[in-house]
N, C-alpha and C positions, 0 to 999 in steps of 0.2 A: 166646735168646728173641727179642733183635732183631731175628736175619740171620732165624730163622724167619717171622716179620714180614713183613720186605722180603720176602723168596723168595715167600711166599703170594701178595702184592700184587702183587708181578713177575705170577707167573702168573695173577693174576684179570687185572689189563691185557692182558698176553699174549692170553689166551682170546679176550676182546674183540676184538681187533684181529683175530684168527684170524677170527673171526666175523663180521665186517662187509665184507661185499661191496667196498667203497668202498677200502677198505684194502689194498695191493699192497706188500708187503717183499720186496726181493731177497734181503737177509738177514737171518732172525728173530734166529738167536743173537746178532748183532751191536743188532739192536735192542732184546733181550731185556736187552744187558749197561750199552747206553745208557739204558732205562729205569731196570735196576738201581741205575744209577751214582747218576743224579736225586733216587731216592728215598733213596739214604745220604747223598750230599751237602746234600739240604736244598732246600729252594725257597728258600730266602736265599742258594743259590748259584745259581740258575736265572735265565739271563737271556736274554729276549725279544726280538731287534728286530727290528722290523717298518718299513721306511723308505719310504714311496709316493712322495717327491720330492726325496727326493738331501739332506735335510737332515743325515742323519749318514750317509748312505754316499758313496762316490765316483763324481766324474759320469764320468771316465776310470781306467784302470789304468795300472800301469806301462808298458805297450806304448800308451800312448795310445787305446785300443777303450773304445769307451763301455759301463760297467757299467749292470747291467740293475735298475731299481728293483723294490720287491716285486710292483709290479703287470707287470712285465716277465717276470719270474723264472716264474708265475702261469701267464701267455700264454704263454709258450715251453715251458714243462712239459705243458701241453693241446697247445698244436701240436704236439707231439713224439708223446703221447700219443693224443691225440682229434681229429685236424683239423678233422673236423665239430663236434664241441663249442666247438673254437677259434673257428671261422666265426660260430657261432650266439652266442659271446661278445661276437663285433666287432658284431653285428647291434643286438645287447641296448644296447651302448653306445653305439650311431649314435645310437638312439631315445631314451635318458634324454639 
């Protein structure tokens, strides 16, 4: 009755994600199974971090290169992705 449960849930998120424009999975099954995981594990085992200025993550790695904060991570996933969306990010942030 559980796993039926989870599996429903799985696929109503799934569908979702399918469904939303916005949304780009290189691999569903793989996301399908990390969903899964989430939702057996518990959100008391779900954890979040999101660091904007290096106060729990590292400002270098073990080769000395400097890690990228979440707002780094951010910008370089659009430059990667949308270069013009990137540009028009930097513009937005000149101005606030």
């Amino acid at each position: 009755m559980v796993a039926e449960k989870v599996e429903s849930l799985t696929m109503q998120i799934m569908d979702r994600l399918r469904k939303n424009s916005a949304v780009r999975m290189k691999d569903p099954a793989t996301v399908q199974a990390k969903i899964q995981k989430i939702i057996n594990d518990g959100y008391d085992k779900l954890l979040v971090i999101s660091d904007f200025d290096y106060t729990l993550s590292r400002y270098r790695d073990a080769d000395e290169k400097r890690c990228l904060t979440t707002h780094g991570i951010f910008d370089e996933c659009a430059r990667q992705l949308n270069p013009e969306l990137a540009d028009k990010r930097v513009l937005i942030s000149e101005i606030l």
